[in-house]
Wavefront OBJ file of the C-alpha trace (Angstrom):
o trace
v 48.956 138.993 -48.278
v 50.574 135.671 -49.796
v 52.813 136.049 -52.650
v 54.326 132.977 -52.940
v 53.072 129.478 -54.630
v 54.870 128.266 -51.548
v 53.539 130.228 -49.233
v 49.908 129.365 -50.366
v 50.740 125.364 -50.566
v 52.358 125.656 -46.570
v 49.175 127.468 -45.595
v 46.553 125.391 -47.053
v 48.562 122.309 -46.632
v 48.315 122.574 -42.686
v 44.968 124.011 -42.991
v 43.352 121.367 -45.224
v 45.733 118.576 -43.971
v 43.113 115.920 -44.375
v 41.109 117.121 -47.408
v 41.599 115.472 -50.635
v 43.855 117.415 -53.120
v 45.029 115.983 -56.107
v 42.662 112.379 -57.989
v 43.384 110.172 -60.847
v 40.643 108.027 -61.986
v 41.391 104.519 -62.417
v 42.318 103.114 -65.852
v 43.737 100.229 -66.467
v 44.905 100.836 -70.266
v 47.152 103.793 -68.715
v 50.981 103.233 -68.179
v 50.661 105.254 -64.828
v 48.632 104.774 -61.682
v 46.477 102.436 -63.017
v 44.429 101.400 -60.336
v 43.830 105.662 -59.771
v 45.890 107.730 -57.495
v 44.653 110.282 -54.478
v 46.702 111.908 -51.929
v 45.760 114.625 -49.185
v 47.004 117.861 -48.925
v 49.143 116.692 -46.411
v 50.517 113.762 -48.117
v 51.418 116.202 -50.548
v 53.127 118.211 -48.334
v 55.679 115.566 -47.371
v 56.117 114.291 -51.413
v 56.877 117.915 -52.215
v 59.411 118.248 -49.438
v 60.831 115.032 -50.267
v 61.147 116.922 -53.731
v 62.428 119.999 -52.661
v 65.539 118.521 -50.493
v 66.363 116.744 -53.541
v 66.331 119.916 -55.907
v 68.635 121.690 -52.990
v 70.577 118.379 -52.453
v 71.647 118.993 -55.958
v 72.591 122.522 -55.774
v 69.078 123.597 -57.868
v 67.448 126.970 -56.482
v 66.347 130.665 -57.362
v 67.124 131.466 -60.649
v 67.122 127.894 -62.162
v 64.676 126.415 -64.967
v 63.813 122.918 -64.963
v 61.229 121.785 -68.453
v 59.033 119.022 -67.228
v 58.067 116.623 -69.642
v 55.482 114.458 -67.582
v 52.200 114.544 -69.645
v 48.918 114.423 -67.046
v 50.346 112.951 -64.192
v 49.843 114.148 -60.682
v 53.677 114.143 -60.494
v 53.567 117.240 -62.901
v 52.165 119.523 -60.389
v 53.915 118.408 -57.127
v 57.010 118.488 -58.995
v 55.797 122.016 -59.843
v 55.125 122.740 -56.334
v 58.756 121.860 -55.070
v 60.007 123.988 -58.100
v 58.458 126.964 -56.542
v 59.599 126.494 -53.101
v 62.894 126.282 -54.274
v 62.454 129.397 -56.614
v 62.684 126.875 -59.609
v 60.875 128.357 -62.880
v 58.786 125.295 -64.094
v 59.473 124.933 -67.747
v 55.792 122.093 -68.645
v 56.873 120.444 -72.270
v 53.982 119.297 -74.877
v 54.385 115.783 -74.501
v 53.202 115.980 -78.560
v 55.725 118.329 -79.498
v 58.604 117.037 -82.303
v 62.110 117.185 -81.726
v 62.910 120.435 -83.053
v 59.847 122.408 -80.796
v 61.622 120.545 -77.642
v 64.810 121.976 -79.112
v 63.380 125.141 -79.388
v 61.989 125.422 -75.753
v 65.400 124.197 -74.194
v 67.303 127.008 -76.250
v 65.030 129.523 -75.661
v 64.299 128.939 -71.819
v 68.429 127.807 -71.210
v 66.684 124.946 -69.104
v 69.288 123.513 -66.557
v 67.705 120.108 -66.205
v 64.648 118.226 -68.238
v 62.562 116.032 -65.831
v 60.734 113.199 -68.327
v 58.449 110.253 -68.109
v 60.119 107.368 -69.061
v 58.296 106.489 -72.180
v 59.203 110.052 -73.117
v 62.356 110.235 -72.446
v 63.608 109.054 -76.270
v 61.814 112.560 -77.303
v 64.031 114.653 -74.621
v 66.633 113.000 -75.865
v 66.423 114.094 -79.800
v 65.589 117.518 -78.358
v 68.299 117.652 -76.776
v 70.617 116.339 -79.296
v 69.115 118.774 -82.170
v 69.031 121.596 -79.871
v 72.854 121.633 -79.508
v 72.962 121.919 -76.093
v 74.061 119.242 -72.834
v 70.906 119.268 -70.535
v 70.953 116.706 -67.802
v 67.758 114.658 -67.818
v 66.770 112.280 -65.099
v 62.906 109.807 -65.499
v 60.798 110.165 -63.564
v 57.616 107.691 -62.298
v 56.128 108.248 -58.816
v 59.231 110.295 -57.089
v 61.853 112.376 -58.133
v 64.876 110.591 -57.908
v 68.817 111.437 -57.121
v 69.695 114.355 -59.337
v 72.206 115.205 -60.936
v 74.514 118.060 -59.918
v 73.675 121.631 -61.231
v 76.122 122.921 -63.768
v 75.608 126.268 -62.834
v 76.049 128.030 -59.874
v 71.976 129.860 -58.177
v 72.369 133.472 -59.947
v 71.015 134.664 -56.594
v 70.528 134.222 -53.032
v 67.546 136.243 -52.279
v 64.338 134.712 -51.025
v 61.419 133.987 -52.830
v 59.167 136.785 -53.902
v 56.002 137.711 -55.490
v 58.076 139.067 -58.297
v 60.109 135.491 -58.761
v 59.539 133.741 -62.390
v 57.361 130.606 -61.535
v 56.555 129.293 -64.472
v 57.784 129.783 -68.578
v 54.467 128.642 -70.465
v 55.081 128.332 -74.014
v 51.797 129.956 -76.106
v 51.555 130.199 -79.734
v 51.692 134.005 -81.289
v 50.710 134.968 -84.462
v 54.217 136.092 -85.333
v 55.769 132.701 -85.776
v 57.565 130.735 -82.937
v 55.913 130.129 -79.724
v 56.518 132.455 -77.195
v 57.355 131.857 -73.531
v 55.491 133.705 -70.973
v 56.733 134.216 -67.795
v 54.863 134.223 -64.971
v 55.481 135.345 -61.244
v 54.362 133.939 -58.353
v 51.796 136.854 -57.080
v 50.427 136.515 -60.787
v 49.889 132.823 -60.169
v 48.679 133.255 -56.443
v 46.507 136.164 -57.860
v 45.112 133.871 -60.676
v 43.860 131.293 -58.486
v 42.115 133.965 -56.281
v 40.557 135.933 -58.824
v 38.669 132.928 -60.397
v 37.965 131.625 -56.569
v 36.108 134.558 -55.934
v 34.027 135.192 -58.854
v 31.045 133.993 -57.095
v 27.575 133.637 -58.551
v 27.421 130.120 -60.147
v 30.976 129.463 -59.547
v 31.201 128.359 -55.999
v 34.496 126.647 -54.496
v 33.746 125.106 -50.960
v 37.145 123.607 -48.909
v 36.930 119.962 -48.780
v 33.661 119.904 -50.774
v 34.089 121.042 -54.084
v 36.307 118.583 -56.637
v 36.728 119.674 -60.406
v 37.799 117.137 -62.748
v 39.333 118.538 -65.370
v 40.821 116.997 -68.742
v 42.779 119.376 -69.975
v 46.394 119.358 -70.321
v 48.404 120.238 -67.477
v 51.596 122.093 -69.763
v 48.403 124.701 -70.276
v 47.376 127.715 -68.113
v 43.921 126.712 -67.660
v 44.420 123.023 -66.055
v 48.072 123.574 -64.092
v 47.746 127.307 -63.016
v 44.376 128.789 -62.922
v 42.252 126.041 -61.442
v 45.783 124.601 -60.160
v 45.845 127.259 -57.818
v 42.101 128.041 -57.210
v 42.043 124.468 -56.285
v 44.829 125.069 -53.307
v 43.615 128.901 -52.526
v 39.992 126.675 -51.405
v 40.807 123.519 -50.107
v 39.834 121.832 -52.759
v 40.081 119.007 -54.975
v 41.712 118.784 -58.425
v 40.840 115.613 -60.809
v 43.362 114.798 -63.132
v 41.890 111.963 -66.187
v 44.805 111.627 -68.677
v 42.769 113.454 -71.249
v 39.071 114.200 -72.368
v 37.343 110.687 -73.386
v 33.479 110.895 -74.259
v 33.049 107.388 -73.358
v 34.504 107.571 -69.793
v 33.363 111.256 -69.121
v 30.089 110.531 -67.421
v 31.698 107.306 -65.583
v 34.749 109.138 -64.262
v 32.500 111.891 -63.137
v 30.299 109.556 -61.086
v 33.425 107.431 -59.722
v 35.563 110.351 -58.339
v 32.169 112.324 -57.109
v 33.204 115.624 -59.223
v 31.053 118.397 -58.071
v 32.713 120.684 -61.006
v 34.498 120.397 -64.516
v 36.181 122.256 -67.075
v 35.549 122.235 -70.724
v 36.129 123.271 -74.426
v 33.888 123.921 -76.928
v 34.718 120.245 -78.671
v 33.786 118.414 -75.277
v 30.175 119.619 -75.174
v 28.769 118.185 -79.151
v 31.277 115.098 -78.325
v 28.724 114.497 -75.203
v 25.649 115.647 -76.685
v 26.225 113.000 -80.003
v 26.333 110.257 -77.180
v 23.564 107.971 -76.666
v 21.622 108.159 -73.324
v 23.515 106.682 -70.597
v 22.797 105.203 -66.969
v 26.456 107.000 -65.752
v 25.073 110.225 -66.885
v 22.322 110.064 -64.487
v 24.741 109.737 -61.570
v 26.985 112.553 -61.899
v 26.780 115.264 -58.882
v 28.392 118.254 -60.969
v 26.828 121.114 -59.980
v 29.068 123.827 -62.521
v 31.100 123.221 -65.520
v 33.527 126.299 -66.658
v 34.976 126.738 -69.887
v 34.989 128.135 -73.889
v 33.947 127.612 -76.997
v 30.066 126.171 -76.540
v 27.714 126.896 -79.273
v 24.859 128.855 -78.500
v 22.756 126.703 -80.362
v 24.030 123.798 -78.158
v 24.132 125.347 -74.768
v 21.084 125.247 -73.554
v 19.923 121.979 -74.761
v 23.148 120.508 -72.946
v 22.112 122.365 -69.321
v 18.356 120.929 -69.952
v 19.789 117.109 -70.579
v 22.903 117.002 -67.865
v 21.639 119.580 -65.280
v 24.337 121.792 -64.476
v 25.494 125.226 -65.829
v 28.380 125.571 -68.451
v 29.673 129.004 -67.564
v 31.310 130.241 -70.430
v 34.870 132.654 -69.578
v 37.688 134.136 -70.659
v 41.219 133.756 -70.363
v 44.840 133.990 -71.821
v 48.071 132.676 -70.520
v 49.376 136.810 -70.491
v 46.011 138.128 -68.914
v 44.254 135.652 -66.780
v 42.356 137.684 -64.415
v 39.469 135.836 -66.529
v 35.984 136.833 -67.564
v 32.947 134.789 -66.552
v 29.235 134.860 -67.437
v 28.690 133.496 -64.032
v 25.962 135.381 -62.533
v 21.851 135.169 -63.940
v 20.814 136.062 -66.131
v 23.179 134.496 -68.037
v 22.979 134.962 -71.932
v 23.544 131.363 -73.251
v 22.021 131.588 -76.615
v 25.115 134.211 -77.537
v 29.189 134.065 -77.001
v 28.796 136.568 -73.932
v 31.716 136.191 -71.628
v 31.034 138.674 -68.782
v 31.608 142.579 -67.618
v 34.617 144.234 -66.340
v 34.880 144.680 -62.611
v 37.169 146.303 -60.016
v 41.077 144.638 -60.957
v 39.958 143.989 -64.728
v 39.626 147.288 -67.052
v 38.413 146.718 -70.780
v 38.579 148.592 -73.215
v 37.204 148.092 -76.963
v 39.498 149.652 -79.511
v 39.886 150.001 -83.314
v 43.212 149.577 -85.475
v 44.187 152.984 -84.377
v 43.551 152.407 -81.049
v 40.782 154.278 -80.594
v 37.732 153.289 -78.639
v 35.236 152.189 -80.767
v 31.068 152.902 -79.658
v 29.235 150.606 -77.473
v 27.527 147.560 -79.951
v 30.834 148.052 -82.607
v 33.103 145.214 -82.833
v 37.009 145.870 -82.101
v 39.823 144.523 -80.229
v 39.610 143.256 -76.937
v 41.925 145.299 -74.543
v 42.488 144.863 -70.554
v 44.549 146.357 -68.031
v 44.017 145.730 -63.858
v 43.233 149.702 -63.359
v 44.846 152.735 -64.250
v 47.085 153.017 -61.452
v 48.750 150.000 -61.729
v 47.972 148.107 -65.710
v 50.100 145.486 -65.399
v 49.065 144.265 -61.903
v 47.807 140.833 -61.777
v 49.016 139.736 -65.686
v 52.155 138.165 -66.952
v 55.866 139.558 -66.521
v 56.468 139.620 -70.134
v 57.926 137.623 -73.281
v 61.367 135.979 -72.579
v 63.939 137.508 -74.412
v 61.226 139.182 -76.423
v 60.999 142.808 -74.754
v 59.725 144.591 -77.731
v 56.927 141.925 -78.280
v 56.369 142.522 -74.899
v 56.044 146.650 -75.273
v 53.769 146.176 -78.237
v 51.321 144.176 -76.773
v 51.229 146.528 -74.312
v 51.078 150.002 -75.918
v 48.883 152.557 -74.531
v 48.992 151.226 -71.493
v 46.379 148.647 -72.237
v 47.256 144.860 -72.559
v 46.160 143.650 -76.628
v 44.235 140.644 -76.997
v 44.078 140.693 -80.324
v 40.054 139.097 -79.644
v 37.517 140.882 -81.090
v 34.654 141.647 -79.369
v 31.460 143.767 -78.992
v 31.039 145.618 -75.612
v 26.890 146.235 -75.260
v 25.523 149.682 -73.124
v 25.219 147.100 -70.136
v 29.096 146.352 -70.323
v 28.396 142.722 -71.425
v 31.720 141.469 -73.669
v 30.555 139.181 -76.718
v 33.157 137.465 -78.325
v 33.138 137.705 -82.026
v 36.145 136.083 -83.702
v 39.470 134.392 -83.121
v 43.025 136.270 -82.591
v 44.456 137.248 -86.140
v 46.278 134.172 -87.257
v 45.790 131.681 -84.470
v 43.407 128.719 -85.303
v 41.548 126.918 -82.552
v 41.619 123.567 -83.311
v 40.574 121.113 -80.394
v 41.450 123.295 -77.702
v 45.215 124.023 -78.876
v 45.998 127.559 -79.946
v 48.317 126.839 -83.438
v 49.981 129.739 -84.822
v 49.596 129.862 -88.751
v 52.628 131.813 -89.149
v 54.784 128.173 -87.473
v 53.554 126.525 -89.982
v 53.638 128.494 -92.864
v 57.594 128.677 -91.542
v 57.610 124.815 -91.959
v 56.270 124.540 -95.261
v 58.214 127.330 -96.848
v 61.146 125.266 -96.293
v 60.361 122.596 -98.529
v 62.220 122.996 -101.382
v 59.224 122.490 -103.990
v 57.062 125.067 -102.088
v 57.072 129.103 -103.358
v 54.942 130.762 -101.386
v 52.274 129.115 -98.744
v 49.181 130.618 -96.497
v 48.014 128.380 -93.464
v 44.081 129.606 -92.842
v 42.206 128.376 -90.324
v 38.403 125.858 -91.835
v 35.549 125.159 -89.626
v 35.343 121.439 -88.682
v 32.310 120.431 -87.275
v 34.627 117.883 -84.589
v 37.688 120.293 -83.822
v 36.061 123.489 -84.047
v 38.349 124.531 -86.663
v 41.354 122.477 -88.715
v 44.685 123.245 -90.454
v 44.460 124.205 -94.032
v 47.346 125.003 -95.834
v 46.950 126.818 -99.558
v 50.248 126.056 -101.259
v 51.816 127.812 -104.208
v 54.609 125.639 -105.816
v 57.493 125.109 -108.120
v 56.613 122.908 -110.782
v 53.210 120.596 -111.372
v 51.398 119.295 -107.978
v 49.863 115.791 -107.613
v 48.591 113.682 -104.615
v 52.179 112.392 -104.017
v 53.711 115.558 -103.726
v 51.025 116.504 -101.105
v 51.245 113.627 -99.201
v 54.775 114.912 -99.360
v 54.290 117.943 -97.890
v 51.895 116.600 -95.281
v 54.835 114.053 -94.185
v 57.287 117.224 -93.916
v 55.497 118.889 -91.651
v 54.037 116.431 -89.809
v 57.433 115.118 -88.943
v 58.552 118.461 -87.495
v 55.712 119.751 -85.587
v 53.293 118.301 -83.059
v 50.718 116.095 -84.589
v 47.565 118.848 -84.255
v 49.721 121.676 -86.293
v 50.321 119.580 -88.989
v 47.832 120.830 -91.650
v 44.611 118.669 -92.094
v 43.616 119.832 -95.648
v 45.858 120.898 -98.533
v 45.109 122.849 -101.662
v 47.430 123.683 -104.418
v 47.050 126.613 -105.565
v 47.905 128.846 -109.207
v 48.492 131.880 -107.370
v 48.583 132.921 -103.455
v 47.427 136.943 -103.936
v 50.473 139.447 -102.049
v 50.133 142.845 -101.601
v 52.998 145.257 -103.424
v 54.732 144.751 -99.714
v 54.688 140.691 -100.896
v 52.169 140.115 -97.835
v 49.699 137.256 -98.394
v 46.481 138.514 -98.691
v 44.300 135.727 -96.920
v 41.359 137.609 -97.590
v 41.315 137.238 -100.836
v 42.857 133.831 -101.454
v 39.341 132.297 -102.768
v 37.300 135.411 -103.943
v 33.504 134.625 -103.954
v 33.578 131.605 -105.695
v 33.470 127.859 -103.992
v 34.225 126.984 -100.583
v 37.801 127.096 -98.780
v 38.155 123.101 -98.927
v 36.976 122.767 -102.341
v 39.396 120.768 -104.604
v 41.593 119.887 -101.459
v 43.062 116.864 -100.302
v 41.934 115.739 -97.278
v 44.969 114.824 -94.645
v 42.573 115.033 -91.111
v 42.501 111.133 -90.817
v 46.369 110.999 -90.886
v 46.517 113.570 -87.684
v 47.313 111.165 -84.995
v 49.711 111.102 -82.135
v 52.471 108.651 -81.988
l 1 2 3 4 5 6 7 8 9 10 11 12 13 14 15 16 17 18 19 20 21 22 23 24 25 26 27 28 29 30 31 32 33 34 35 36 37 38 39 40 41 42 43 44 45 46 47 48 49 50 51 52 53 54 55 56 57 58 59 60 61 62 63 64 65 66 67 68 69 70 71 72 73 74 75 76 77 78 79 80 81 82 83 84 85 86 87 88 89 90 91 92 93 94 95 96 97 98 99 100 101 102 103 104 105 106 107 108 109 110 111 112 113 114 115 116 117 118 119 120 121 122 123 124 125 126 127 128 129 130 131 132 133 134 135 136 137 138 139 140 141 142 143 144 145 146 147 148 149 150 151 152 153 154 155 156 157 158 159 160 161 162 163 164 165 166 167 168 169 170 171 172 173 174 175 176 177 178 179 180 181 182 183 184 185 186 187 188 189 190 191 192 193 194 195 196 197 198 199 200 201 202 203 204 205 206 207 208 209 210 211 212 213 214 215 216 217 218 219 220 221 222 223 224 225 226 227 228 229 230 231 232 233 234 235 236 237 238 239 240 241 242 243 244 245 246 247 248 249 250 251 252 253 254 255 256 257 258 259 260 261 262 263 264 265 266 267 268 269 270 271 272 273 274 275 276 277 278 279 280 281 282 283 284 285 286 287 288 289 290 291 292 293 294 295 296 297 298 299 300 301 302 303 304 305 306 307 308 309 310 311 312 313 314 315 316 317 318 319 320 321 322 323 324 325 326 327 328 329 330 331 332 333 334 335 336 337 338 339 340 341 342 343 344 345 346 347 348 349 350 351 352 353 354 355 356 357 358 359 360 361 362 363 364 365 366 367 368 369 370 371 372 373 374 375 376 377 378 379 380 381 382 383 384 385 386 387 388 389 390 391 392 393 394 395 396 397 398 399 400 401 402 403 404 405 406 407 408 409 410 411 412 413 414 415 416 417 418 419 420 421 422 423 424 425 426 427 428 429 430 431 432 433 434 435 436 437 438 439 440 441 442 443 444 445 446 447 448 449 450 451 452 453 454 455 456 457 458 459 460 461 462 463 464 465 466 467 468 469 470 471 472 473 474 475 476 477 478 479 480 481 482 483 484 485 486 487 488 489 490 491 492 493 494 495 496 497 498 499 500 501 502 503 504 505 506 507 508 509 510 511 512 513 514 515 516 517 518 519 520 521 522 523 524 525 526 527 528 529 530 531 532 533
């Protein structure tokens, strides 16, 4: 059985030589590969060797981390191919983080090199420079160039395994700082297969099928899980720079997608659109992704004509869940069953299992013999985090869910903490950090609001020291907006008399508005201000 990301690409590389592998629609506003960009799997083959004598030109190999800060471009996941051949752990960077998160991610991960598009390279830079540390960077357009010389010497000179780190994905936990996930290759290998072979709708066909998917490639979903279902097939991956309503249908049509990937925000963004002659031309036959509303779903399959198969996934456990096979149960948040290689298990607080049709926490494991086959290696330098999300043997989701007497998994509500606000998982507990720094703040709660655009925004409920006023918001909107990535920054902000604690002095979101009035009532209103650049 292959183990190895490189292993897989040699493989499929020589077997699907001629097939096409990795697309870029054209557009001619983007400051890379304007015109579009496809290569073969072959062609790929000889850019990623290219890569990978550079890397071991320079003296990088097994043991080394290299963060890669090159937003959607193809380059991101041939560079992450070479990585793994060389037993590189790929390090992907937001491309909309601040200074201080890149900071954060080079001191945490003890990258030995940063890898940047040029117009990002002023961000490494002021990462770099806050994060204390001297990490070589070299820009980056179409190929990797000369490297500089590794400052350390390989920690080992074993061969690649399926145990070797691949990649160190950064995902927000509800404890505060992001944490960094670390993933093997047989975890990534075993990713890719898993969702290959979940059958029913989802059908991958070498040299047939092509998923475009605009999602970002320094998340799970886009750069490892289809990533490598993509290569385990034969097929093709389409890369767009990011989800645009307007050239969704067009883009489709141009590249001849037979599949796509989704979020929730995607399918009302298309829906709201008027009728369109590119939306007649499309040859999608599946769609797979999260966060549809029931009430939308069908009337979406009826206009477009495919399927949206809604899953299940997390960067720690992605042998996902799919409500793939008919009957499918659109008008609810179904997700799928478990199978052979995915155990669940509906618990309460305590950890007990809860009775079929009673909502708990989601929690997975591959089989009793072996839990932790098939799921992430753990939290870097985080062991006990690691331990207590899996106590009991049994890998905590921290979803809740209903499991019905025909095994059927319903998601109910988000993880404790995290809001879901276009697709990005934010941590409250990062932001409430943030604020609580300002000076003028005394105590702060970051809750998640629904937003009939984004799912759900930001909303912070400040306490402070002294009288409030619109300035002094705007002030606090500034602060944090200049410290973390655009989408954390909080979109409403009320001021409030008195944030509740517990005797423990816990904030006690619950009861932060008691029965009266709505969350945003008497807010300010920052959601228009939430912009990159």
């Amino acid at each position: 059985m292959v183990e190895t990301i490189g292993a897989l690409f040699d493989a499929r590389s020589k077997a699907f030589s001629q097939h096409s592998f990795l697309h870029v629609p054209a557009n001619a506003a983007r400051d890379y590969h304007p015109g579009g960009y496809l290569c073969s799997y072959g062609e790929a083959a000889q850019i990623v060797a290219a890569m990978e004598a550079k890397l071991s030109a320079a003296g990088y190999g097994h043991g080394h981390r290299i963060a890669v800060l090159l937003e959607n471009r193809p380059e991101m996941l041939l560079v992450k191919l070479a990585l793994a051949k060389r037993g590189i752990s790929w390090v992907p960077v937001n491309p909309d983080y601040r200074p201080a998160e890149v900071a954060y991610l080079l001191q945490d991960s003890a990258a030995d090199l940063a890898v940047v598009a040029p117009g990002l390279a002023e961000l490494m830079a002021k990462g770099i420079a806050e994060s204390g540390l001297e990490v070589p960077t070299v820009e980056m357009t179409e190929s990797l160039p000369d490297l500089p010389k590794a400052r350390r010497p390989e920690p080992t000179d074993q061969p690649v395994s399926g145990a070797t780190e691949a990649s160190l994905i950064y995902t927000s936990g509800t404890t505060g700082r992001p944490k960094g996930c670390i993933m093997s290759h047989a975890y990534e290998v075993e990713m890719g297969q898993w969702y290959a072979s979940r059958g029913g709708l989802i059908q991958f066909e070498a040299g047939v099928t092509k998923v475009y998917c605009p999602l970002p490639l320094f998340h799970v979903n886009a750069a490892i899980l289809l990533f490598m279902a993509v290569i385990e097939t034969g097929s093709a991956h389409i890369i767009p720079e990011r989800f645009r309503a307007s050239a969704w249908w067009r883009e489709l049509a141009e590249t001849d997608a037979t599949a796509a990937h989704y979020l929730g925000i995607i399918i009302p963004a298309l829906m709201n659109r008027d009728p369109e002659e590119w939306e007649q031309k499309h040859q999608v036959k599946w769609a797979v992704g999260a966060g549809v509303e029931p009430t939308l779903h069908g009337p979406f399959e009826e206009r477009f004509g495919f399927p949206l198969i809604e899953v299940w996934g997390m960067s720690e456990m992605c042998r996902m869940l799919a409500d793939c096979h008919e009957p499918r149960r659109i008008d609810t948040r179904a997700m799928g069953r478990p199978q052979p290689g995915l155990d669940i298990r509906v618990v309460d607080e305590n950890d007990v299992e809860v009775p079929r049709g009673v909502p708990g926490e989601m929690t997975l494991r591959h089989s009793a013999e072996t839990p932790r086959r098939g799921t992430f290696s753990g939290y870097l330098n985080l062991p006990e985090a690691t331990e207590e999300a899996w106590r009991g043997g049994w890998f905590h989701t921290g979803d809740t869910v209903v499991m019905d007497n025909s095994d059927m998994v319903t998601f109910v509500d988000r993880k404790k903490n995290i809001i879901r606000r276009s697709g990005e998982n934010i941590a409250a507990a990062e932001i409430e950090a943030c604020l609580q720094d300002h000076p003028k703040v005394d105590r702060v709660a970051v809750i998640a609001v629904a937003d009939t655009m984004r799912d759900e925004e930001v909303m912070a409920c400040i306490q402070v020291f002294g009288g409030t006023s619109d300035t002094l918001a705007q002030e606090l909107f500034d602060w944090s907006f200049e410290r973390l990535a655009y989408f954390k920054a909080p979109g409403w902000i009320r001021f409030m008399d008195c944030i509740p604690v517990t005797g423990t002095q816990k904030v006690q979101k619950h009861s932060l508005f008691g029965e009266q009035g709505t969350e945003t009532d008497g807010a300010l209103d920052f959601r228009s201000r939430k912009k990159r650049g």
